[in-house]
VEXDO-553957 format. One line per 5 residues: number of its first residue (from 1); their letters; for each residue x, y, z of N, C-alpha, C. Coordinates in nm, 3 decimals. Example, Ala and Ser with C-alpha at 12.3 -4.5 7.8 and 13.67 -1.06 7.14 Angstrom:
2
1 = as = 1.319,-0.569,0.780,1.230,-0.450,0.780,1.320,-0.330,0.780  1.285,-0.225,0.708,1.367,-0.106,0.714,1.290,0.003,0.787;
This chain:
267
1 = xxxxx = -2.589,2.305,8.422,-2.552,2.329,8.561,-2.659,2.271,8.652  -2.599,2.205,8.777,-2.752,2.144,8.811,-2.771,2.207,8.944  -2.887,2.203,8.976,-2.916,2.314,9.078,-2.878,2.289,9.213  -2.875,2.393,9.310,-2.836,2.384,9.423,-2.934,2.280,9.536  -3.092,2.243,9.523,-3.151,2.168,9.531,-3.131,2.012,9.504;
6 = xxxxx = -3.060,1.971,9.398,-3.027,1.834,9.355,-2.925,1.828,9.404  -2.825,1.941,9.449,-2.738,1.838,9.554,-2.757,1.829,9.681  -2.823,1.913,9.761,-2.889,1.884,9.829,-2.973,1.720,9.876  -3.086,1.701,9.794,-3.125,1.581,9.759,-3.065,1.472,9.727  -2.918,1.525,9.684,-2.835,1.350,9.682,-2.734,1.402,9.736;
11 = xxxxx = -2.770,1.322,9.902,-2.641,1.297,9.930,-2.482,1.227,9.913  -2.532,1.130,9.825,-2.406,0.996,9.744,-2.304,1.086,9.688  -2.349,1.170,9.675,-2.185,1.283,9.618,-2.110,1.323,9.684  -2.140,1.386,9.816,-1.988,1.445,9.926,-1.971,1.292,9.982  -2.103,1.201,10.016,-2.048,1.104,10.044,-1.938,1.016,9.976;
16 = xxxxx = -1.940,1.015,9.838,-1.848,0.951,9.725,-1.749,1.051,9.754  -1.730,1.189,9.735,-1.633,1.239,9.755,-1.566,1.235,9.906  -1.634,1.153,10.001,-1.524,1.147,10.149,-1.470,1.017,10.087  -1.543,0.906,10.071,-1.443,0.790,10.039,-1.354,0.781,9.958  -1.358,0.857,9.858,-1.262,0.836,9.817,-1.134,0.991,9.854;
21 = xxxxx = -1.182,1.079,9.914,-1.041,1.101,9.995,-1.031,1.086,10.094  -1.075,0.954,10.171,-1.038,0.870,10.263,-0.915,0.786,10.230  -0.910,0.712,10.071,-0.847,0.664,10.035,-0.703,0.735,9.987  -0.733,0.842,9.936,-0.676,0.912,9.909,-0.531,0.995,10.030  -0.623,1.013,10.135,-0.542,1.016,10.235,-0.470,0.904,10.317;
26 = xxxxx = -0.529,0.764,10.305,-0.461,0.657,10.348,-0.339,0.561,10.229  -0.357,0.631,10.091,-0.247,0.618,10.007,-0.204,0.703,9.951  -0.211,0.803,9.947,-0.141,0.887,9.876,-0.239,0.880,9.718  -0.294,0.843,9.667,-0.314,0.770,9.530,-0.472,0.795,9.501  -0.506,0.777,9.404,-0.632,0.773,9.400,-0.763,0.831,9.371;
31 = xxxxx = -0.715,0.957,9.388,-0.828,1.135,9.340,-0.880,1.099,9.252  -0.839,1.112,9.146,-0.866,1.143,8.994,-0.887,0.986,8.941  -0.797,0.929,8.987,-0.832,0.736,8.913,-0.949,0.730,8.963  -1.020,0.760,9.074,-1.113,0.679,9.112,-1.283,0.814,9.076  -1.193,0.973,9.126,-1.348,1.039,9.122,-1.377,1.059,8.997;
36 = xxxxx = -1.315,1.086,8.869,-1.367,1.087,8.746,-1.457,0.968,8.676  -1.395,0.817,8.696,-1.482,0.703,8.656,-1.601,0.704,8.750  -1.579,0.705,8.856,-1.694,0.696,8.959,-1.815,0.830,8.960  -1.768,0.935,8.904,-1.920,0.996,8.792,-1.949,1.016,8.667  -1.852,0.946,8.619,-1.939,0.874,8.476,-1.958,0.767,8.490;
41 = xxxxx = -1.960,0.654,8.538,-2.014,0.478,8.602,-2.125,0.505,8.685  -2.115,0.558,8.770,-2.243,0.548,8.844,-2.342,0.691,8.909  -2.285,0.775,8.844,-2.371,0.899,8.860,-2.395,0.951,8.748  -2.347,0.905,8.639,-2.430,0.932,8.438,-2.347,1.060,8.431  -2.217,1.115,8.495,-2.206,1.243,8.422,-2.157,1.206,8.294;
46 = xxxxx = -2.153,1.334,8.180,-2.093,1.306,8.082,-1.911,1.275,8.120  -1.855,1.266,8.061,-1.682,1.254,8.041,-1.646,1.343,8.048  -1.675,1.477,7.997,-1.618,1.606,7.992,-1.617,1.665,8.126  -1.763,1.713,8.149,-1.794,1.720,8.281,-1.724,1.707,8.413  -1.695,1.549,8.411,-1.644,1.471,8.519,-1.469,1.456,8.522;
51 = xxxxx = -1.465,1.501,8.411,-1.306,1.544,8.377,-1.273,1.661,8.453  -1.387,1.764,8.396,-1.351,1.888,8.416,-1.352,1.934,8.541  -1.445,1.903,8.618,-1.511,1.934,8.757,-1.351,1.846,8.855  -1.324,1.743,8.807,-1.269,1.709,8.877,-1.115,1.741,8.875  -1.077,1.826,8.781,-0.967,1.925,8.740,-0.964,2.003,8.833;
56 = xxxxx = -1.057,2.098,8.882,-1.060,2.186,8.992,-1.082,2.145,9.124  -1.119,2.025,9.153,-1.155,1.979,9.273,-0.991,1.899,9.293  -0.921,1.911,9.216,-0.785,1.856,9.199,-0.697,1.983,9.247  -0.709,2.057,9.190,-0.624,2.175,9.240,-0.661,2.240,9.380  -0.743,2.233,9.389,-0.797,2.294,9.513,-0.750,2.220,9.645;
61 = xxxxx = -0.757,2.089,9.612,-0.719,1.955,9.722,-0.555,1.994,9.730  -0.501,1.946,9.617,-0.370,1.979,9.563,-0.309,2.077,9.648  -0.375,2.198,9.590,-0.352,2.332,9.641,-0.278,2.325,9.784  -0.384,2.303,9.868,-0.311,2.268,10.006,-0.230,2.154,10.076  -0.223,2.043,9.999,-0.074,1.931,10.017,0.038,1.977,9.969;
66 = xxxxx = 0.042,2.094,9.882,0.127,2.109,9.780,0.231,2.249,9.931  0.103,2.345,9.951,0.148,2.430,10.112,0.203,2.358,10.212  0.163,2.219,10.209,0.203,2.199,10.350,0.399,2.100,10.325  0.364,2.112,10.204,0.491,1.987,10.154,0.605,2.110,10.191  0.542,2.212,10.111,0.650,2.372,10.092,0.718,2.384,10.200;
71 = xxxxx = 0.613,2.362,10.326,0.690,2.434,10.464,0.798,2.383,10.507  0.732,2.198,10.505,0.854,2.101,10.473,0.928,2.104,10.406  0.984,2.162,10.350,1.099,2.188,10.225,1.087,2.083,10.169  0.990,1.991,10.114,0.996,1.877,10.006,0.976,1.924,9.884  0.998,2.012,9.857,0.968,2.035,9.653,1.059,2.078,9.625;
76 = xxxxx = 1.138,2.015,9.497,1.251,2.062,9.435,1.169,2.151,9.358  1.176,2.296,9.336,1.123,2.325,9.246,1.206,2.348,9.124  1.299,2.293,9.117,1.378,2.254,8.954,1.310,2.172,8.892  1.267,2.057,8.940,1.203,1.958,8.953,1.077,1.992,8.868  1.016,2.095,8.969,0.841,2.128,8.936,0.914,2.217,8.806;
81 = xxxxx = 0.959,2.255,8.830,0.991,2.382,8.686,0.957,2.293,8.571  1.061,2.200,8.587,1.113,2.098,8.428,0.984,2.063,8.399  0.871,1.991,8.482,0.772,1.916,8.491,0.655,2.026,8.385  0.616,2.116,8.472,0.551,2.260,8.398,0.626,2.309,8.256  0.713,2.305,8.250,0.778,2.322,8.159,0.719,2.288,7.997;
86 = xxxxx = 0.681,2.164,8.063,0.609,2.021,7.910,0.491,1.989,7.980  0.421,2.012,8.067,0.277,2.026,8.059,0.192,2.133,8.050  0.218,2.232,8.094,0.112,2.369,8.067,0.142,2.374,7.920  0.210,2.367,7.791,0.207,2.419,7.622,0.145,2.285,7.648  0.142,2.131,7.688,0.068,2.019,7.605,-0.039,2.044,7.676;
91 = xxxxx = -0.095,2.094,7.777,-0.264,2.053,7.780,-0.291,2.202,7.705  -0.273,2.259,7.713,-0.283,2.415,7.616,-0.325,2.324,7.472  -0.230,2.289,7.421,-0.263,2.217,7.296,-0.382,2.106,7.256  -0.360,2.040,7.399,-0.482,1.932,7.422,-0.616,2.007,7.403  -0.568,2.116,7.472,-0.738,2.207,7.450,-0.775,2.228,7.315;
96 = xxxxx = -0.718,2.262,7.251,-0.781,2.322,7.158,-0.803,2.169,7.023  -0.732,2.065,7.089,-0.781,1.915,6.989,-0.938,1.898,7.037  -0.923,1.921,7.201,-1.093,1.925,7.268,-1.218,1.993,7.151  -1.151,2.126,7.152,-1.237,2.231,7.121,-1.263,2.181,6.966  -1.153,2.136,6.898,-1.176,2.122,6.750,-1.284,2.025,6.777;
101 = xxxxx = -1.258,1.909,6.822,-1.366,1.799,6.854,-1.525,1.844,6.880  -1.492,1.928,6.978,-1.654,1.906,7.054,-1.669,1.894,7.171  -1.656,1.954,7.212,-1.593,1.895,7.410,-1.722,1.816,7.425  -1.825,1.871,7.427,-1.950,1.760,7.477,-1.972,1.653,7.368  -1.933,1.666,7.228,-1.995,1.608,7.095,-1.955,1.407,7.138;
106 = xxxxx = -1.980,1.374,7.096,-1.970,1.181,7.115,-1.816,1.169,7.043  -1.732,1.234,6.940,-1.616,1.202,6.925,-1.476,1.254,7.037  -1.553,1.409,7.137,-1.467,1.382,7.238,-1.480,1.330,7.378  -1.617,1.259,7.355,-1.670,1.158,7.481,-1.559,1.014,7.464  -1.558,0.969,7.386,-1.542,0.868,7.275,-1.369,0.845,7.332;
111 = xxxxx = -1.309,0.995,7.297,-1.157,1.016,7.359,-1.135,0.997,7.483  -1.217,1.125,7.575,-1.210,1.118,7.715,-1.198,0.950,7.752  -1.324,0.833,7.744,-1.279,0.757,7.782,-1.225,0.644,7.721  -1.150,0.669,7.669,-1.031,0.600,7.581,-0.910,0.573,7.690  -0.879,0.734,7.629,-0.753,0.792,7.731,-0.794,0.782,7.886;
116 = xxxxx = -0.917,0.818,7.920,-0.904,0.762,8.082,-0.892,0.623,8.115  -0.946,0.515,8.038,-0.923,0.351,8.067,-0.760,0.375,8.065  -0.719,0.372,7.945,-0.553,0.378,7.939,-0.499,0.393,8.068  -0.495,0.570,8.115,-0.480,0.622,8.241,-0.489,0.515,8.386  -0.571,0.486,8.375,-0.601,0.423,8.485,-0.529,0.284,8.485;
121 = xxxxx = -0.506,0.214,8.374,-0.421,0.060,8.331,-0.299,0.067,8.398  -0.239,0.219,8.352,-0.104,0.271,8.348,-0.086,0.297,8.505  -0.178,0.318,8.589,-0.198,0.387,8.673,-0.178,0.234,8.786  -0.276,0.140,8.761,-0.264,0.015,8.802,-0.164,-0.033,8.831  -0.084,-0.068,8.708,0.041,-0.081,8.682,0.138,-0.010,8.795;
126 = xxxxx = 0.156,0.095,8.812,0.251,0.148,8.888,0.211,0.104,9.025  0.108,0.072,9.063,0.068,0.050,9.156,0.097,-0.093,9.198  0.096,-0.177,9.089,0.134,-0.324,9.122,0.288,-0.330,9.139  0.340,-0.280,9.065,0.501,-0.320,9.051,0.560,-0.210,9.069  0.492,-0.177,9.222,0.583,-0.023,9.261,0.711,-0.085,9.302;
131 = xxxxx = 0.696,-0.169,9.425,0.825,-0.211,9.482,0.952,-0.259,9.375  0.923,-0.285,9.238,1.005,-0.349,9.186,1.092,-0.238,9.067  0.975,-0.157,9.078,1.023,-0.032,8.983,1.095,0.053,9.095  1.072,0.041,9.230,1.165,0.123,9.313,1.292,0.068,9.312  1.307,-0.072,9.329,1.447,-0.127,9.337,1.515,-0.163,9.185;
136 = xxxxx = 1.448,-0.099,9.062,1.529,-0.113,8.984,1.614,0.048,8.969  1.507,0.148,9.030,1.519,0.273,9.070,1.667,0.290,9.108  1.674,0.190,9.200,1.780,0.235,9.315,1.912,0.164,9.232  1.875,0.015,9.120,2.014,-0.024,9.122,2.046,0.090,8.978  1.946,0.163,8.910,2.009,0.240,8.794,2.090,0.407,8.873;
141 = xxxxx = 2.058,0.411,9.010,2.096,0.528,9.067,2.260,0.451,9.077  2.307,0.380,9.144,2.433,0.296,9.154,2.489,0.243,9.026  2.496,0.321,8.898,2.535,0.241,8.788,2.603,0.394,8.742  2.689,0.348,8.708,2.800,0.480,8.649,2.736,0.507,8.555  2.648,0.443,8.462,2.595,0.488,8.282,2.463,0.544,8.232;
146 = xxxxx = 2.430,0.589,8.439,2.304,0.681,8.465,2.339,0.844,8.379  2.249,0.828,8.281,2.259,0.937,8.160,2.231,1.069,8.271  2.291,1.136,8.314,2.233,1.250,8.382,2.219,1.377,8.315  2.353,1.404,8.180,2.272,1.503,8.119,2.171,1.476,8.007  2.088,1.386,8.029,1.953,1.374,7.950,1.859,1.424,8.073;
151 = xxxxx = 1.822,1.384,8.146,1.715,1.407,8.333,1.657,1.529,8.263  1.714,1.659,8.252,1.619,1.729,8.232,1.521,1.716,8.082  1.594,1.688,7.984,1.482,1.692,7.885,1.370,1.612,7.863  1.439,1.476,7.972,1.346,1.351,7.931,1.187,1.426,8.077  1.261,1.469,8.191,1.156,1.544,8.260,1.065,1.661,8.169;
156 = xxxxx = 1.104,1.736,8.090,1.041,1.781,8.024,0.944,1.736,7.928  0.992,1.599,7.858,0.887,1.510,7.817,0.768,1.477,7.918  0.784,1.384,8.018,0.785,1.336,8.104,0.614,1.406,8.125  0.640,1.538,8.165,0.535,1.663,8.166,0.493,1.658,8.088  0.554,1.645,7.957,0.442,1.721,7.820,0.364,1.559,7.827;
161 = xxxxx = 0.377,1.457,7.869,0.301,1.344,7.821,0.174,1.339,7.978  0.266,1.407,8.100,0.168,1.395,8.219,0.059,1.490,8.194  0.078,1.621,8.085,-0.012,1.722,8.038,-0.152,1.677,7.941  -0.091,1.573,7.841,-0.250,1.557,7.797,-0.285,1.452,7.846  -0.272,1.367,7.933,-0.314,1.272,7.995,-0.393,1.365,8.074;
166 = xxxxx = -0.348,1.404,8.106,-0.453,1.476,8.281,-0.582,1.584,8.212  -0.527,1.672,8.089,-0.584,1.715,8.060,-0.732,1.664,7.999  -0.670,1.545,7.968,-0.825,1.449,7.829,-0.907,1.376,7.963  -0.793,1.334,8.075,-0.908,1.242,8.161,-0.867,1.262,8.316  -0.782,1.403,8.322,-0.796,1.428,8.464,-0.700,1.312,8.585;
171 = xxxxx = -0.614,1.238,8.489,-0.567,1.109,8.564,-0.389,1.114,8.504  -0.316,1.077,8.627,-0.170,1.076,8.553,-0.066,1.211,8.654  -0.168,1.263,8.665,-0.032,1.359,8.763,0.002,1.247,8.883  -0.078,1.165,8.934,-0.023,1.156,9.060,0.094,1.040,9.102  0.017,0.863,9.086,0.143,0.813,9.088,0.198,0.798,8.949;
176 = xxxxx = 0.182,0.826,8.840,0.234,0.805,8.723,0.382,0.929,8.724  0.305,1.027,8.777,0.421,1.126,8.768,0.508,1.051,8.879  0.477,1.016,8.993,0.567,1.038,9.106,0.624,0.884,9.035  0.586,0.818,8.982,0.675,0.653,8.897,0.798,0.721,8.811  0.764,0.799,8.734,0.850,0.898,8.616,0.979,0.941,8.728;
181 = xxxxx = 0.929,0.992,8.795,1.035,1.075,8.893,1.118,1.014,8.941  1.077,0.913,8.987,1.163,0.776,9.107,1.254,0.773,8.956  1.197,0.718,8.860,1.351,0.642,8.780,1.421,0.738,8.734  1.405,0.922,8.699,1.473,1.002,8.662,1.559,1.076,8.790  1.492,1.081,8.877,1.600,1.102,8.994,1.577,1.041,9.131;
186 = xxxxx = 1.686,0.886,9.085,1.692,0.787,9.202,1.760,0.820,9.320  1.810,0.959,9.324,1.888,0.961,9.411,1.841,1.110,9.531  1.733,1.140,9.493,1.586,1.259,9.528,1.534,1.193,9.624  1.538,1.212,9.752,1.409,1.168,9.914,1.305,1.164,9.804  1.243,1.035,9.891,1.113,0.997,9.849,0.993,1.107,9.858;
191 = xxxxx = 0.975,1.204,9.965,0.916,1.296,10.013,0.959,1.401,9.928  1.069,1.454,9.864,1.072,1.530,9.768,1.021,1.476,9.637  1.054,1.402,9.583,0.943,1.353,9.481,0.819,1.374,9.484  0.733,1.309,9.606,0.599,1.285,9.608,0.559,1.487,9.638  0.673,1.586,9.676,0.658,1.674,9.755,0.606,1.760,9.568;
196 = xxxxx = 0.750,1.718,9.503,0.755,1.800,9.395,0.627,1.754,9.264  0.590,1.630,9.299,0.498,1.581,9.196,0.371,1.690,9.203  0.335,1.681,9.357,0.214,1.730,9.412,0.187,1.913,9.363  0.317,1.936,9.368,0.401,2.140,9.324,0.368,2.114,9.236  0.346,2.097,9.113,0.338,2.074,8.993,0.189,2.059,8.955;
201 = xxxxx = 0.114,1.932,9.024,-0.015,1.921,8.946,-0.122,2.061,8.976  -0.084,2.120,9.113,-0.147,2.257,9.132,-0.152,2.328,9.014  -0.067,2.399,8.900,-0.075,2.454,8.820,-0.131,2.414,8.727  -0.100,2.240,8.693,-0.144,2.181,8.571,-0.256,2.151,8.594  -0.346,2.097,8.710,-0.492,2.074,8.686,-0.547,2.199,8.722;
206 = xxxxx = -0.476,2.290,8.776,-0.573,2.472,8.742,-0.570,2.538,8.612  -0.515,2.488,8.522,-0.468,2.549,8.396,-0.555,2.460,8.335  -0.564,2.365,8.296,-0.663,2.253,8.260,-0.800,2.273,8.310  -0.795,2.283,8.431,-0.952,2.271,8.493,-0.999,2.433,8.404  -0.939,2.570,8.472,-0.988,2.668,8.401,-1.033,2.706,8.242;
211 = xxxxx = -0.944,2.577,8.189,-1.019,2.587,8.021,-1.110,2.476,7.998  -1.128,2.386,8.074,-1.252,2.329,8.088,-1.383,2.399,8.113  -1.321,2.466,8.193,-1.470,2.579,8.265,-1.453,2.708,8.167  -1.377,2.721,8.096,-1.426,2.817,8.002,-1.493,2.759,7.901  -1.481,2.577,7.837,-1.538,2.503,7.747,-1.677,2.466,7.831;
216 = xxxxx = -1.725,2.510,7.940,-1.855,2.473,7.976,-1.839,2.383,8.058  -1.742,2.287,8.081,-1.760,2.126,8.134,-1.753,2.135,8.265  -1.736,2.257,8.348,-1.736,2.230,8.527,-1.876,2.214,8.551  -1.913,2.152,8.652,-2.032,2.171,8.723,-2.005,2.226,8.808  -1.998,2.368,8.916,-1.978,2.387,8.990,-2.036,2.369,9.136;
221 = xxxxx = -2.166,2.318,9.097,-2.235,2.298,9.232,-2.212,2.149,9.250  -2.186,2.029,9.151,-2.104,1.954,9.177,-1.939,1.918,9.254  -1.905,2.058,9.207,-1.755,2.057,9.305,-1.780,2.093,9.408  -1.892,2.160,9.453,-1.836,2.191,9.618,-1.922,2.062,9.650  -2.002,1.995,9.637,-2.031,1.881,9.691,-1.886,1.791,9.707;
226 = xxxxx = -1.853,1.761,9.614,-1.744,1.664,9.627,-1.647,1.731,9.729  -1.592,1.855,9.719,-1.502,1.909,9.799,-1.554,1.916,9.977  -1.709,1.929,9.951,-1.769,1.893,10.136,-1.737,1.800,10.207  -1.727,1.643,10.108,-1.688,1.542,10.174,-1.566,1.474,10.155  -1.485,1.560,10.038,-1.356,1.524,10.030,-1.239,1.544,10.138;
231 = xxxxx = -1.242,1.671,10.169,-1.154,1.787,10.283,-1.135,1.653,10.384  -1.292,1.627,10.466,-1.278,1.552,10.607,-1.236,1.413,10.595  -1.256,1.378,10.439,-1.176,1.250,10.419,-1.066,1.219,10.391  -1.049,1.284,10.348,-0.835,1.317,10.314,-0.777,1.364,10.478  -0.831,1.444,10.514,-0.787,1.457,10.653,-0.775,1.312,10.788;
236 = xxxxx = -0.917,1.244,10.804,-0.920,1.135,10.868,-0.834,1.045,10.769  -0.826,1.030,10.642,-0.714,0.877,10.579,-0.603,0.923,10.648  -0.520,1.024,10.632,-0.379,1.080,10.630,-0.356,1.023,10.820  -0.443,1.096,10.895,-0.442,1.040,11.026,-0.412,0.897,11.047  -0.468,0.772,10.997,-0.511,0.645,11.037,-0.379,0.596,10.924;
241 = xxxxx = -0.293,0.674,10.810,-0.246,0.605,10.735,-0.142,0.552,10.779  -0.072,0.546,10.910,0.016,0.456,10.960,-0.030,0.334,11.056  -0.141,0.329,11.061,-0.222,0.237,11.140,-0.268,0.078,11.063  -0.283,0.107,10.894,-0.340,0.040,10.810,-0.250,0.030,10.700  -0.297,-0.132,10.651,-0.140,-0.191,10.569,-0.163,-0.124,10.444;
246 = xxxxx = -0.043,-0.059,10.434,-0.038,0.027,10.285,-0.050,-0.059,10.152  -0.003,-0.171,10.153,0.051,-0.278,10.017,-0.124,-0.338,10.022  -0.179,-0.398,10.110,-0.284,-0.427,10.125,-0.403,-0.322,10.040  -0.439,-0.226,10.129,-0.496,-0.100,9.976,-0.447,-0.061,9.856  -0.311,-0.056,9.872,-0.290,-0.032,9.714,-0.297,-0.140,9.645;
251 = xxxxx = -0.308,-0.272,9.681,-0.330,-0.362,9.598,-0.478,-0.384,9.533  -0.579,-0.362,9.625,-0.722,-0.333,9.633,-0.733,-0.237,9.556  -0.688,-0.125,9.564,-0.710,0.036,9.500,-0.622,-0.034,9.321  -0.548,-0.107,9.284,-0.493,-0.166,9.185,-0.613,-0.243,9.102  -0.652,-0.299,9.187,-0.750,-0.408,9.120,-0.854,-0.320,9.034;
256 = xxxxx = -0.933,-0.260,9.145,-1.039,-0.163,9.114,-1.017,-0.087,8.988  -0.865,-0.049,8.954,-0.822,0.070,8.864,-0.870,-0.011,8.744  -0.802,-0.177,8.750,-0.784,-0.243,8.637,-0.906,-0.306,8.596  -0.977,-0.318,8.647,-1.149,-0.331,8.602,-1.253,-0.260,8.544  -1.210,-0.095,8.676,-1.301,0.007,8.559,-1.203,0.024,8.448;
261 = xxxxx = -1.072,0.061,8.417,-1.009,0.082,8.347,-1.051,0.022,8.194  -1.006,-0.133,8.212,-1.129,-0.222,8.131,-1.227,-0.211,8.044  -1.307,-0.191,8.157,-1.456,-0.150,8.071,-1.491,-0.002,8.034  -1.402,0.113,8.087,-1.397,0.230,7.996,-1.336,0.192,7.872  -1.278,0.138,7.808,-1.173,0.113,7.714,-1.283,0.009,7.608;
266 = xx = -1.364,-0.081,7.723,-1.408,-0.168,7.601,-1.536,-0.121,7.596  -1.574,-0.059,7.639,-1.761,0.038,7.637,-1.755,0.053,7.511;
């Protein structure tokens, strides 16, 4: 645990944590792809750690987009049901592959960033060929041979695969889920999707984060740093995010994914 003094003394942490929910608020995208690599790359945390810490600094953020979507009536919560459904039993399970491992030991360092390069590729990906995965979205919504009584089980997958992803590297609820969603229900407001994705990771990165922090791996005086300068940065992006070209950052925020992504994978 590191002391209340060393964060103090470095400021680069709420500061890292406003930029990137600066970004975060000017795309929607970005939390977890960017704050987990960005303290194991350049602040030495371990993987676990930076997983874990950022599990709760996920829900907490979460927590309140997820209130404000509610008031808006954007969350199907059929939707969030199916989703929870197949992720709370798979990161449950994920835990205890952790625990067999070693949460701190070098064979589940070794995992963490495995599965987080992956994460983040995957993550890229959706990000590059959103527009094209939306309009194939839309022509499988207009096709009579749209399987509809499969939607719920394949959503139930859907979860159990967004569960140990998020769980091993904290990455995958956000546009990966909200990519999953668009092609399982093309015919769902965009704002309910992004409404119901957001309903969902609240439970799954608090359920995750809390058995992290029972495996040791939160830093907690690390999270409220990040959460000091996260809050006012997610707040000012969200403001300015109709001002500034969306395709433009996410293409930038794409690149970035696919580089660290990269070199977690080939480390």
């Amino acid at each position: 645990m590191r002391s209340i003094m060393e964060f103090i003394l470095n400021p680069l942490l709420p500061l890292s944590g406003f930029a990137v929910g600066l970004l975060v608020g000017l795309t929607g995208v970005g939390g977890g792809s960017l704050m987990t690599p960005l303290l194991v790359l350049l602040f030495g945390f371990k993987p676990a750690t930076a997983v874990g810490t950022d599990l709760l600094y996920a829900a907490i953020t979460k927590g309140g987009g997820s209130w404000v979507h509610h008031r808006h009536g954007n969350i199907d919560w059929v939707v969030t049901g199916r989703l929870a459904s197949g992720s709370i039993p798979a990161a449950a399970l994920t835990f205890l592959l952790l625990a067999q491992l070693g949460i701190q030991g070098q064979k589940a360092a070794g995992l963490i960033s495995v599965v987080l390069g992956i994460a983040l590729l995957l993550t890229a990906a959706s990000l590059v060929f959103r527009q094209r995965l939306l309009d194939l979205a839309a022509r499988r919504a207009n096709s009579a041979g749209f399987a509809q009584r499969h939607v719920a089980g394949m959503t139930v997958a859907v979860g159990a695969l967004v569960g140990v992803l998020v769980t091993i590297s904290s990455v995958g609820a956000g546009a990966l889920g909200v990519t999953a969603l668009t092609f399982l229900y093309p015919r769902l407001a965009t704002r309910r999707i992004v409404g119901s994705d957001i309903a969902h990771a609240v439970p799954l990165t608090l359920v995750a984060g809390l058995g992290h922090w029972w495996l040791g791996t939160v830093d907690a005086v690390l999270l409220v740093s990040l959460l000091i300068g996260s809050l006012p940065g997610i707040a000012l992006g969200a403001h300015f995010a109709v001002k500034v070209p969306e395709r433009a950052l996410r293409g930038l925020l794409a690149s970035v994914l696919l580089l660290v992504g990269g070199k977690l994978i080939l480390a």
